[in-house]
Jmol script that loads the backbone (N, CA, C; Angstrom):
load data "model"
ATOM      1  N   UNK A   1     -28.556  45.723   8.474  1.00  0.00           N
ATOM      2  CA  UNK A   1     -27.686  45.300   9.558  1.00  0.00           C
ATOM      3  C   UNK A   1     -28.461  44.490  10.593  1.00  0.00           C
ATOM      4  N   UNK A   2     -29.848  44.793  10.954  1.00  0.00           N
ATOM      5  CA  UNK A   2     -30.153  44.052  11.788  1.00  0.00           C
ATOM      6  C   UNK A   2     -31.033  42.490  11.101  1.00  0.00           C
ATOM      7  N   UNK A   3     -30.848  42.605  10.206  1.00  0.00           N
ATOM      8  CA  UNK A   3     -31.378  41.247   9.698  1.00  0.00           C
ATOM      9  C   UNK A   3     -29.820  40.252   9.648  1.00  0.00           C
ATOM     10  N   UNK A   4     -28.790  40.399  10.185  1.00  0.00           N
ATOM     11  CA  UNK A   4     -27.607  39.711  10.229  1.00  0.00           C
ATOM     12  C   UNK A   4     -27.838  38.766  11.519  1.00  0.00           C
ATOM     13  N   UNK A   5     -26.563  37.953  10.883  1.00  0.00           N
ATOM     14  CA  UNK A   5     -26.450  37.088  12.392  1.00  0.00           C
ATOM     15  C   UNK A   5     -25.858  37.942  13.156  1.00  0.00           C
ATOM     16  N   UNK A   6     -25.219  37.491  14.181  1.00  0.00           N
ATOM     17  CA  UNK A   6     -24.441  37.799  15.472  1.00  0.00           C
ATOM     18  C   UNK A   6     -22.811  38.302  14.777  1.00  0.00           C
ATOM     19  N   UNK A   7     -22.063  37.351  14.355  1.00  0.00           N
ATOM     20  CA  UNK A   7     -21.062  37.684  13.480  1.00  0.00           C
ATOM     21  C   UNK A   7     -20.772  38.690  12.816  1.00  0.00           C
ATOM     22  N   UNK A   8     -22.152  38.764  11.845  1.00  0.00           N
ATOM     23  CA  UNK A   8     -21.813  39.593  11.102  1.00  0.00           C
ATOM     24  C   UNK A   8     -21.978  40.716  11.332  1.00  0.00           C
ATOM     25  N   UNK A   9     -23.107  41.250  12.181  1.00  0.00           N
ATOM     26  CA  UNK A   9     -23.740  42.441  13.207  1.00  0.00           C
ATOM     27  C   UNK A   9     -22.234  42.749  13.337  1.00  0.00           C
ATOM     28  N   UNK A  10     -21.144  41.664  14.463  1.00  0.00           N
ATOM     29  CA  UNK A  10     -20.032  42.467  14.817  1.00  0.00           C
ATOM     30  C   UNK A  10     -19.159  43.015  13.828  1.00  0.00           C
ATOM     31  N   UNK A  11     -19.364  42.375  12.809  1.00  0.00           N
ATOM     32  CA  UNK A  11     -17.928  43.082  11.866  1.00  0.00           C
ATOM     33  C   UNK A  11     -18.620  44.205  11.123  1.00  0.00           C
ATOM     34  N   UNK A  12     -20.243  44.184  10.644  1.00  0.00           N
ATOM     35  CA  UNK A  12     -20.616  45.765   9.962  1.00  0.00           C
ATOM     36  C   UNK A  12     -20.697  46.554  11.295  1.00  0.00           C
ATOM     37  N   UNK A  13     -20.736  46.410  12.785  1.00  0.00           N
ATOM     38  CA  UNK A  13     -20.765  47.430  13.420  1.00  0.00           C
ATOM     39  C   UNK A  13     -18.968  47.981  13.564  1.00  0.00           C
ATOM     40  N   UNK A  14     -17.795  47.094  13.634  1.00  0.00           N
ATOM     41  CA  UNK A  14     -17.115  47.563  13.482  1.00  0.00           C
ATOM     42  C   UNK A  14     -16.136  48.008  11.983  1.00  0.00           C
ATOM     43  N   UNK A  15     -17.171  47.918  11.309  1.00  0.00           N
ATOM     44  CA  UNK A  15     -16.808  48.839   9.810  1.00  0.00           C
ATOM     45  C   UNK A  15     -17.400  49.955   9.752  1.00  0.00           C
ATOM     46  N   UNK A  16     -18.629  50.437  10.043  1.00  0.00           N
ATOM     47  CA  UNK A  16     -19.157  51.249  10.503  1.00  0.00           C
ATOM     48  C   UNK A  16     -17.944  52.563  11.509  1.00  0.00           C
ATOM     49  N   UNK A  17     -17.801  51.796  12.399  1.00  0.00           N
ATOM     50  CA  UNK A  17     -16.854  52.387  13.242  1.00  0.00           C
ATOM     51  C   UNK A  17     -15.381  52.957  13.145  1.00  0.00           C
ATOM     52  N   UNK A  18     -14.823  51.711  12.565  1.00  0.00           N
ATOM     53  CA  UNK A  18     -13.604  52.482  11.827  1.00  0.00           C
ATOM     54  C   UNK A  18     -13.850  53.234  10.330  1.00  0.00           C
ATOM     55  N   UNK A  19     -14.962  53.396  10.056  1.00  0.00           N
ATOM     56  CA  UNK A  19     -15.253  54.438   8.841  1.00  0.00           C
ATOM     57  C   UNK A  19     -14.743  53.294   7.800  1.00  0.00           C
ATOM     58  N   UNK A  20     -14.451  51.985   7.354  1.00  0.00           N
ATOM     59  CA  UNK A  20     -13.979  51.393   6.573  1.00  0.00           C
ATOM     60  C   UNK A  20     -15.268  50.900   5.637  1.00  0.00           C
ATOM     61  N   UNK A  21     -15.042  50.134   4.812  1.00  0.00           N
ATOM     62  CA  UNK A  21     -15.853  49.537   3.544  1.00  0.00           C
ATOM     63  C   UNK A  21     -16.593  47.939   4.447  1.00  0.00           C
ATOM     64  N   UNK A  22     -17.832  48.203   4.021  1.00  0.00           N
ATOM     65  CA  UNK A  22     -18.609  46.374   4.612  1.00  0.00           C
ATOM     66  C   UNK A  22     -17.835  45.512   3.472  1.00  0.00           C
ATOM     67  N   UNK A  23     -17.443  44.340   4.196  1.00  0.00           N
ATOM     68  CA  UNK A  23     -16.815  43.375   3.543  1.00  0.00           C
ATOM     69  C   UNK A  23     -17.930  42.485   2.566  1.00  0.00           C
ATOM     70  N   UNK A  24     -16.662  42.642   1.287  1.00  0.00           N
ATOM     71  CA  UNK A  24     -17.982  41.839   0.390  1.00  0.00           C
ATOM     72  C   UNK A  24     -18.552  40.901   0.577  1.00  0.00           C
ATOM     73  N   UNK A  25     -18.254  39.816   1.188  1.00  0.00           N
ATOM     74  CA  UNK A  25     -19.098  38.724   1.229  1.00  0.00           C
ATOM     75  C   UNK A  25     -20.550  38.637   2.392  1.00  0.00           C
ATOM     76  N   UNK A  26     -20.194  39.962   3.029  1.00  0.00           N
ATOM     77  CA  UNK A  26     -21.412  40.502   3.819  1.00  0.00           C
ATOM     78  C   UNK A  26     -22.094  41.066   2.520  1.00  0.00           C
ATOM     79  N   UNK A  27     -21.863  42.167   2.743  1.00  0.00           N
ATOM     80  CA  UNK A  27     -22.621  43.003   0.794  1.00  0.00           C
ATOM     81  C   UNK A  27     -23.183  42.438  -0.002  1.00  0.00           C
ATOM     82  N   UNK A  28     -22.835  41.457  -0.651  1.00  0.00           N
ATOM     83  CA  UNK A  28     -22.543  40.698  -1.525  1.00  0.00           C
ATOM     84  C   UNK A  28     -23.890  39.315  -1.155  1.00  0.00           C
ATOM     85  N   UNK A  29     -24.197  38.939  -0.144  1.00  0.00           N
ATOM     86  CA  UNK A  29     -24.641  37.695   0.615  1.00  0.00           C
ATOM     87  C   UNK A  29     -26.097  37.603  -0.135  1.00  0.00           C
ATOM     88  N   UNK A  30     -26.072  36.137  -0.582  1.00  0.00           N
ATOM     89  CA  UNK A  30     -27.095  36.223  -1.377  1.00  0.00           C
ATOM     90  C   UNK A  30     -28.812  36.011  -0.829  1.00  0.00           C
ATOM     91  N   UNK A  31     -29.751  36.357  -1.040  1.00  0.00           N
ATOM     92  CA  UNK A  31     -30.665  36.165  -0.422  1.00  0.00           C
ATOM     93  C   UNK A  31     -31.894  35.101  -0.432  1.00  0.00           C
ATOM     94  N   UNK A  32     -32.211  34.347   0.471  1.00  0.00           N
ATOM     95  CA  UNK A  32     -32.375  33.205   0.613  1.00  0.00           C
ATOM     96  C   UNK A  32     -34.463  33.397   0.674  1.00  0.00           C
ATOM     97  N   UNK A  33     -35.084  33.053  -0.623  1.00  0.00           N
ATOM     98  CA  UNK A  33     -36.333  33.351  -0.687  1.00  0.00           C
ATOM     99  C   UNK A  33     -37.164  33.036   0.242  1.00  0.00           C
ATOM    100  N   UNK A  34     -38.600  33.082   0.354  1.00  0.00           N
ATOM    101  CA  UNK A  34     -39.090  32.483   1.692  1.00  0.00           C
ATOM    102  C   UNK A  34     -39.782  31.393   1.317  1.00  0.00           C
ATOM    103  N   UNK A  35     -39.864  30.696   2.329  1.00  0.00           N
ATOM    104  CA  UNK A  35     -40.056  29.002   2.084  1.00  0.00           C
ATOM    105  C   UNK A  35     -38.892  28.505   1.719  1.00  0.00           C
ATOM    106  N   UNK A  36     -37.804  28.726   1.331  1.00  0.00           N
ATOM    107  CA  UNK A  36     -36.435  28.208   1.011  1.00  0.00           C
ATOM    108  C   UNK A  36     -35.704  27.529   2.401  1.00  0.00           C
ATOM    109  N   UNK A  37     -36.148  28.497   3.473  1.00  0.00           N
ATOM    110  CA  UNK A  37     -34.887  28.153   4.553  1.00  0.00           C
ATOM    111  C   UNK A  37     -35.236  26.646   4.964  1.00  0.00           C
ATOM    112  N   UNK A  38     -36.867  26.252   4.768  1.00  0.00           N
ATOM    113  CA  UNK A  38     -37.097  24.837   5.019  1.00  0.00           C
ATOM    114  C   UNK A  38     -35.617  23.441   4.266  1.00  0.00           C
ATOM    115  N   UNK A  39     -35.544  23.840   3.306  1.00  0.00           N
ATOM    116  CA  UNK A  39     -34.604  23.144   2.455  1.00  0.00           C
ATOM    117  C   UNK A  39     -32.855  23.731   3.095  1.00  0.00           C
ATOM    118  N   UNK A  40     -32.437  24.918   3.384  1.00  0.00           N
ATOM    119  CA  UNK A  40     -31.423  24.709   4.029  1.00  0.00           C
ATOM    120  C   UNK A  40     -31.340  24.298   5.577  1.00  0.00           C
ATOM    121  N   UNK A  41     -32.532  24.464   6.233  1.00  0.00           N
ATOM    122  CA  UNK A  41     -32.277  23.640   7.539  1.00  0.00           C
ATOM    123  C   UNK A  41     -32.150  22.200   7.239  1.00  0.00           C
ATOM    124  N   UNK A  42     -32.801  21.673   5.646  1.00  0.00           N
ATOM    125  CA  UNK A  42     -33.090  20.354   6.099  1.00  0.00           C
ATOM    126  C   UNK A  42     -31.287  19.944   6.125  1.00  0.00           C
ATOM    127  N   UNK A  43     -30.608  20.493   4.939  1.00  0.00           N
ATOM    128  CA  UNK A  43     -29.652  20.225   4.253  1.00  0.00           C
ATOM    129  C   UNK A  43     -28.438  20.402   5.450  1.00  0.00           C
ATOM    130  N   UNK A  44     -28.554  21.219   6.394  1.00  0.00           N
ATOM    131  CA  UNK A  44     -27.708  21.346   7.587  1.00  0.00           C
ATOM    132  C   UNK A  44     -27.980  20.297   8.246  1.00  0.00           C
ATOM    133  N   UNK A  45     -29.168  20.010   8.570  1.00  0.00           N
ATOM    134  CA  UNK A  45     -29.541  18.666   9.751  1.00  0.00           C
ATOM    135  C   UNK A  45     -29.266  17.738   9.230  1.00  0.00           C
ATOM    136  N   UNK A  46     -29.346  17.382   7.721  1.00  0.00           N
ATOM    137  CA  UNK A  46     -28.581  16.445   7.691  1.00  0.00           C
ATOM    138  C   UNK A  46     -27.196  16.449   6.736  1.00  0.00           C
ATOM    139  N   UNK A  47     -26.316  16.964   6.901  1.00  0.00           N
ATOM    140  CA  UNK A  47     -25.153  17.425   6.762  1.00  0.00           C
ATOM    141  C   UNK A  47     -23.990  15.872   7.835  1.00  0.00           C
ATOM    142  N   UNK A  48     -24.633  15.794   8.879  1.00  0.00           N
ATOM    143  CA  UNK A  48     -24.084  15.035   9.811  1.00  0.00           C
ATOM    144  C   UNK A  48     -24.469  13.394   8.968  1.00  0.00           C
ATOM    145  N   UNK A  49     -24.979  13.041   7.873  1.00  0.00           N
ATOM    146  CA  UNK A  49     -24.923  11.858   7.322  1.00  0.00           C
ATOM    147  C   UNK A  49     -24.337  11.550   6.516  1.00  0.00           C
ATOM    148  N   UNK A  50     -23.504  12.015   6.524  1.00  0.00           N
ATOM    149  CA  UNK A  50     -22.295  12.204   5.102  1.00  0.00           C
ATOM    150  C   UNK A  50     -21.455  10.853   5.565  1.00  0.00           C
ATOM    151  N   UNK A  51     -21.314  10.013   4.719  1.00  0.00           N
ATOM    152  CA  UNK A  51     -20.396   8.915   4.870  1.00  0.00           C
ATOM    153  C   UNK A  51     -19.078   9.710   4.587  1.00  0.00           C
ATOM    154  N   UNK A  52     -18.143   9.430   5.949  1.00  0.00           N
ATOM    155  CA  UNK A  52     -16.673  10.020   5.558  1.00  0.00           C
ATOM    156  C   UNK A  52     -16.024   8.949   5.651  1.00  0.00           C
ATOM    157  N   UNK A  53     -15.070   9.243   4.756  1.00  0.00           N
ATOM    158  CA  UNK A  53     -13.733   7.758   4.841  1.00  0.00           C
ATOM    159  C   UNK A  53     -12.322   8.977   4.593  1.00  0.00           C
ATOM    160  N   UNK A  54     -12.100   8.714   3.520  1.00  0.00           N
ATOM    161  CA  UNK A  54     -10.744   9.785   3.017  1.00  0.00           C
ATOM    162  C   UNK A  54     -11.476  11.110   2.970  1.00  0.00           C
ATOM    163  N   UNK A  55     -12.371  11.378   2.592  1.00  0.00           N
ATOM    164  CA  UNK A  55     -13.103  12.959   2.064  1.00  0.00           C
ATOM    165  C   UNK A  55     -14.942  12.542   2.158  1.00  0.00           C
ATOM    166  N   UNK A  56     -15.366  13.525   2.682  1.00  0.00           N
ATOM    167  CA  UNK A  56     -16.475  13.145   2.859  1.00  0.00           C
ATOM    168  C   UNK A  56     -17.695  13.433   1.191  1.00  0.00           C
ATOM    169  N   UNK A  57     -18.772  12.184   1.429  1.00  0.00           N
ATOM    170  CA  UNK A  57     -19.288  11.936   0.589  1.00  0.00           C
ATOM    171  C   UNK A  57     -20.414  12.864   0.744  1.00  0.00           C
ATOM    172  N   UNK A  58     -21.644  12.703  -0.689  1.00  0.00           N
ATOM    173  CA  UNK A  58     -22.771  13.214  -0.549  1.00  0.00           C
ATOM    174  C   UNK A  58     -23.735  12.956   0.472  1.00  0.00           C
ATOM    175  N   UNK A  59     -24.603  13.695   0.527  1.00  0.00           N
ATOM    176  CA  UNK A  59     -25.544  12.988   1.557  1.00  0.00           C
ATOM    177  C   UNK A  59     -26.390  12.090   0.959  1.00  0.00           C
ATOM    178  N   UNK A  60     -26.273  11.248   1.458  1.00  0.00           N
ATOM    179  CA  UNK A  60     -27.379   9.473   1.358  1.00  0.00           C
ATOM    180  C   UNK A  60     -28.794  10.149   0.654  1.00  0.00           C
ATOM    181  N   UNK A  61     -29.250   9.194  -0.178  1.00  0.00           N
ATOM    182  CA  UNK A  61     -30.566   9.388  -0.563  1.00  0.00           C
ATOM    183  C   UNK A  61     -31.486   9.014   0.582  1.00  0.00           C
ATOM    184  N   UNK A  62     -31.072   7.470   1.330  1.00  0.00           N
ATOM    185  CA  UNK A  62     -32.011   7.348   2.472  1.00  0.00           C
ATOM    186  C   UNK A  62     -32.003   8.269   3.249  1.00  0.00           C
ATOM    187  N   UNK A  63     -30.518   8.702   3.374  1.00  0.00           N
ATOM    188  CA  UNK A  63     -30.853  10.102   4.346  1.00  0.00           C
ATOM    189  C   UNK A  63     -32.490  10.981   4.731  1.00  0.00           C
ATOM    190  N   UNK A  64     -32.131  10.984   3.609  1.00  0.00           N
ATOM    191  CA  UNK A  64     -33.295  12.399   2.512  1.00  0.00           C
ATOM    192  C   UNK A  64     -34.496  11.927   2.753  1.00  0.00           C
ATOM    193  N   UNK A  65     -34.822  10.746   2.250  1.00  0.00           N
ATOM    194  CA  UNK A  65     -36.028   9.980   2.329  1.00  0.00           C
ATOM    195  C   UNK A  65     -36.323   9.668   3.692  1.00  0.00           C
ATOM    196  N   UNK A  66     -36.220   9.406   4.864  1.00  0.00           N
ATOM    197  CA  UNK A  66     -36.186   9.269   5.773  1.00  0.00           C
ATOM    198  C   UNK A  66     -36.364  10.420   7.032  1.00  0.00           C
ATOM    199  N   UNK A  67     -35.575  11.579   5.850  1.00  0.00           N
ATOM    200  CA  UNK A  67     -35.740  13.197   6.673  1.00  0.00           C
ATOM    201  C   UNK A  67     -37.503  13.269   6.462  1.00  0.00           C
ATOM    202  N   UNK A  68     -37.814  13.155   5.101  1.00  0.00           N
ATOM    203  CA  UNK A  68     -39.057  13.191   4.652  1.00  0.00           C
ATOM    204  C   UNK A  68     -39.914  12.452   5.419  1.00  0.00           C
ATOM    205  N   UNK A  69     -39.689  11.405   5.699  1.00  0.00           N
ATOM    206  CA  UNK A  69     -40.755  10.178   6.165  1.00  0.00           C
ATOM    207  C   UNK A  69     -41.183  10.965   7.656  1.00  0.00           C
ATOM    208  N   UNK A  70     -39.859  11.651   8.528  1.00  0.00           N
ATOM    209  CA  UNK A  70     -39.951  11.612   9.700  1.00  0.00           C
ATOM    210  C   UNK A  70     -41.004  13.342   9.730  1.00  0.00           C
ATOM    211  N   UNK A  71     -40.866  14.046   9.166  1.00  0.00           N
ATOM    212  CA  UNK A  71     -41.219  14.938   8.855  1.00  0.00           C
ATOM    213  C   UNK A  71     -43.123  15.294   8.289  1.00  0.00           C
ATOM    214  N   UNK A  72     -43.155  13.917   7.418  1.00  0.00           N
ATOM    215  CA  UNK A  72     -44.663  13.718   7.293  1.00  0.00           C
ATOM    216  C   UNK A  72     -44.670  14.005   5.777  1.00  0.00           C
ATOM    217  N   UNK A  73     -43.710  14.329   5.111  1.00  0.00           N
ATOM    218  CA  UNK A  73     -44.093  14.879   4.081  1.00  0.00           C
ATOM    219  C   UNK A  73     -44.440  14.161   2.570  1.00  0.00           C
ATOM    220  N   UNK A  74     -45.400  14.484   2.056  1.00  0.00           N
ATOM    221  CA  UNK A  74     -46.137  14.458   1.157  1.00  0.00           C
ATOM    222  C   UNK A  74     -45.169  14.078  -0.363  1.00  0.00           C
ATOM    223  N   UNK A  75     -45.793  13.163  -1.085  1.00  0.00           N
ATOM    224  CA  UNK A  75     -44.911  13.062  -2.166  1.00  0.00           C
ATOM    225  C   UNK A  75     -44.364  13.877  -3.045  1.00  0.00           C
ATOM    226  N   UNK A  76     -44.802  14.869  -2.872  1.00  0.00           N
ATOM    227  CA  UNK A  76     -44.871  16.016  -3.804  1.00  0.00           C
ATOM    228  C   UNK A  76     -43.164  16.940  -3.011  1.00  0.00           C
ATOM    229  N   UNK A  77     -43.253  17.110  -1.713  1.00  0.00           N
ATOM    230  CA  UNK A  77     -42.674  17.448  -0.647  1.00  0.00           C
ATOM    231  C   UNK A  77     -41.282  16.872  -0.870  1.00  0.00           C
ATOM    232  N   UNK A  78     -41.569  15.555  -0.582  1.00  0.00           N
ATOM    233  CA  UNK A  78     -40.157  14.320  -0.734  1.00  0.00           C
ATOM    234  C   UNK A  78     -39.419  14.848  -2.015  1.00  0.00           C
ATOM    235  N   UNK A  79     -40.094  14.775  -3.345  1.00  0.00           N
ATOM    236  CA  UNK A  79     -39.638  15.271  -4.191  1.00  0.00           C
ATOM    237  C   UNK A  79     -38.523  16.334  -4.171  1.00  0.00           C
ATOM    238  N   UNK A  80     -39.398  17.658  -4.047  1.00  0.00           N
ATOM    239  CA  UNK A  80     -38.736  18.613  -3.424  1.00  0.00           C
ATOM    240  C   UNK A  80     -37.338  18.850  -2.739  1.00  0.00           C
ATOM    241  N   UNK A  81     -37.546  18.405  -1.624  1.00  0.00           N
ATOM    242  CA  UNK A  81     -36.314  18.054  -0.398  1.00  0.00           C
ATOM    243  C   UNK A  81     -35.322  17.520  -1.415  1.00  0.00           C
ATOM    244  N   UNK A  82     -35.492  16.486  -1.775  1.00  0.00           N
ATOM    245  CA  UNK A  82     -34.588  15.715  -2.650  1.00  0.00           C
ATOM    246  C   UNK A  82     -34.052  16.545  -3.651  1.00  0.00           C
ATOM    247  N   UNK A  83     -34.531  16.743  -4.167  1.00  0.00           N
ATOM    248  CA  UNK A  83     -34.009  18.338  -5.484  1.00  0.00           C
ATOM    249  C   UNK A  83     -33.743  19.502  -5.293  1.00  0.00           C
ATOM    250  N   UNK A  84     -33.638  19.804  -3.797  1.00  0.00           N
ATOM    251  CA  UNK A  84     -33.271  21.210  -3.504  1.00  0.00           C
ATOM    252  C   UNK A  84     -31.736  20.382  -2.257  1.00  0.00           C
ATOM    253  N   UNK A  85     -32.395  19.203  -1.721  1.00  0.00           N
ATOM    254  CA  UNK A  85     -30.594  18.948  -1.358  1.00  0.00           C
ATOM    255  C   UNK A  85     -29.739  18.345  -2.030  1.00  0.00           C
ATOM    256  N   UNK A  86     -29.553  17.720  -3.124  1.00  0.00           N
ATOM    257  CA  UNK A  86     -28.980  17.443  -3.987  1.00  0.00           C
ATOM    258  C   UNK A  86     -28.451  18.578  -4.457  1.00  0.00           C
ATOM    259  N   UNK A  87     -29.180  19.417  -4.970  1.00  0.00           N
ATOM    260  CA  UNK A  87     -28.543  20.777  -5.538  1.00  0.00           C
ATOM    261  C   UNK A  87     -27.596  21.454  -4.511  1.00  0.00           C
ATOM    262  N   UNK A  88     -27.764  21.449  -3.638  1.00  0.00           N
ATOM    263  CA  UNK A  88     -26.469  22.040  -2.264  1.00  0.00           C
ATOM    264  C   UNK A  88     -25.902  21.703  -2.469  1.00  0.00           C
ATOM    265  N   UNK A  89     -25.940  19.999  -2.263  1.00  0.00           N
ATOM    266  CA  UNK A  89     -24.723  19.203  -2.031  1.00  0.00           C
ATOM    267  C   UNK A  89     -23.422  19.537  -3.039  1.00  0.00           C
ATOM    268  N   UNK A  90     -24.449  19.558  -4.259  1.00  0.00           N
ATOM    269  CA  UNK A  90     -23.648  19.624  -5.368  1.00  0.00           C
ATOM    270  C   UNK A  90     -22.999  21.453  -5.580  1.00  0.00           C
ATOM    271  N   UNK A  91     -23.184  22.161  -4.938  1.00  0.00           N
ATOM    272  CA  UNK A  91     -22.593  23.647  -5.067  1.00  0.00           C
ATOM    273  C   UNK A  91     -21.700  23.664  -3.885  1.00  0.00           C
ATOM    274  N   UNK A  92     -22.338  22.805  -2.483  1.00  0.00           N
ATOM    275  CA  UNK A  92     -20.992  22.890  -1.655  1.00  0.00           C
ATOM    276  C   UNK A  92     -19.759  21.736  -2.155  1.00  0.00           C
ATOM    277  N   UNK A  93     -19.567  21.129  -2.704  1.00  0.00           N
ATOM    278  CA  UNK A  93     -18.638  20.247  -3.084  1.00  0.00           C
ATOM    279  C   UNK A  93     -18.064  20.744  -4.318  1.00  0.00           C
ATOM    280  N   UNK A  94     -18.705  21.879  -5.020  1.00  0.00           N
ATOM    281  CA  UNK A  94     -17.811  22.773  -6.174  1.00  0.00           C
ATOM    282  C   UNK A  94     -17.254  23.965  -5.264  1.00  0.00           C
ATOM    283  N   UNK A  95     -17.893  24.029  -4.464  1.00  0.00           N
ATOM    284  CA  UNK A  95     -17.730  25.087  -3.540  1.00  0.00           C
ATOM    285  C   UNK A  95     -16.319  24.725  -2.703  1.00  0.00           C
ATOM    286  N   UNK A  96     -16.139  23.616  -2.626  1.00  0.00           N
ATOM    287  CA  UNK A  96     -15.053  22.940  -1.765  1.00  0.00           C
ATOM    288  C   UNK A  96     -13.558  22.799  -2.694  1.00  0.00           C
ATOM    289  N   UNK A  97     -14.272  22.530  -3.901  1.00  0.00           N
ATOM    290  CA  UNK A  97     -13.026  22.350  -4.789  1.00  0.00           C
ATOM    291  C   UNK A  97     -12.365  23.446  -5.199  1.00  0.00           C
ATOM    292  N   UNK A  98     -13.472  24.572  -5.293  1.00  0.00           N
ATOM    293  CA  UNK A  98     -13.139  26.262  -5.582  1.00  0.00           C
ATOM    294  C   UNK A  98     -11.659  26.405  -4.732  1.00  0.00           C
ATOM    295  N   UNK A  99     -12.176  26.228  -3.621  1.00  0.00           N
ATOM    296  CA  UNK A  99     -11.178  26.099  -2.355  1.00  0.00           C
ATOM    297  C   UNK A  99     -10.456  25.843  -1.980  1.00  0.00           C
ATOM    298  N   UNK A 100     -10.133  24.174  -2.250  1.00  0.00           N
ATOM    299  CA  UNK A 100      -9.091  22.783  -2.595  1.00  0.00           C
ATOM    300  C   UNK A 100      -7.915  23.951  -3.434  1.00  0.00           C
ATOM    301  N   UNK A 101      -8.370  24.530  -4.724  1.00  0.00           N
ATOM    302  CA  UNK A 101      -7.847  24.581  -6.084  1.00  0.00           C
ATOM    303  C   UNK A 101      -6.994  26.020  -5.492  1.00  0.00           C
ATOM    304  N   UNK A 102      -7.636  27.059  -4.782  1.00  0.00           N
ATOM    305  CA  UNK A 102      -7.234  28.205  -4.245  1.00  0.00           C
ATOM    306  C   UNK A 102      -5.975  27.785  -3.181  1.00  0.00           C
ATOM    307  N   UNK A 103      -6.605  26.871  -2.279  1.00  0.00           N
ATOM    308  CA  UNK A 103      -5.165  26.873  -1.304  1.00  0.00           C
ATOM    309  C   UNK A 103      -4.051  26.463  -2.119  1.00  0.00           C
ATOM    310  N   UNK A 104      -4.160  25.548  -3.410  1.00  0.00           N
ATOM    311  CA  UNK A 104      -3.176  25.059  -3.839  1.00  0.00           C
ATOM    312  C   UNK A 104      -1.725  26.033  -4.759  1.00  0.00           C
ATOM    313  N   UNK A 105      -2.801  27.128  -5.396  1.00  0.00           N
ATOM    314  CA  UNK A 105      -1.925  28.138  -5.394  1.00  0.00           C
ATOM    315  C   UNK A 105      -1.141  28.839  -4.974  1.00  0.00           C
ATOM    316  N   UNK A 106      -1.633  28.510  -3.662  1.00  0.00           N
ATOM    317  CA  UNK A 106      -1.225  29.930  -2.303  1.00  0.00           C
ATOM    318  C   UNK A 106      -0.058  29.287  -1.359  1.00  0.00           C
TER     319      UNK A 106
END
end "model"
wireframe off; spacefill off
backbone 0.3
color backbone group
């Protein structure tokens, strides 16, 4: 519980409280290795470069390259970044359609 954010602190303290079940997607929350969070901060910071028109796009390769450049990082590094945000991109945009496909049922 205390390794939670703020949010979630409030809803397991009030599951806790009403004697009810922690909600799965607290429970459930997958855990993010160390040295990893470098690659989801990068992928949040730049989240805001998304070309939007009708639906928003992937994030820019210059993006990426440029996160890298400003950052200092090493070719090996650039690499990296690039292959660990690409891979987001690509689980939040299945992640989106999961979603798309759910409201459409409902």
């Amino acid at each position: 519980m205390l390794e939670q954010g703020p949010t979630e602190r409030r809803i397991l303290e009030q599951s806790f409280k009403m004697g009810g079940r922690i909600p799965a997607a607290i429970q459930n929350a997958p855990q993010l290795f160390m040295g990893l969070e470098l690659y989801l901060s990068a992928w949040l910071d730049l989240n805001s470069c998304r070309n939007s028109g009708m639906s928003a796009g992937p994030i820019p390769w210059l993006a990426i390259h440029e996160y890298a450049k400003e950052l200092e990082f090493d070719d090996d590094q650039r690499e990296s970044l690039h292959y660990h945000i690409v891979a987001m991109d690509r689980a939040y945009f299945q992640h989106r359609e999961r979603e798309r496909e759910r409201n459409k049922g409902g």
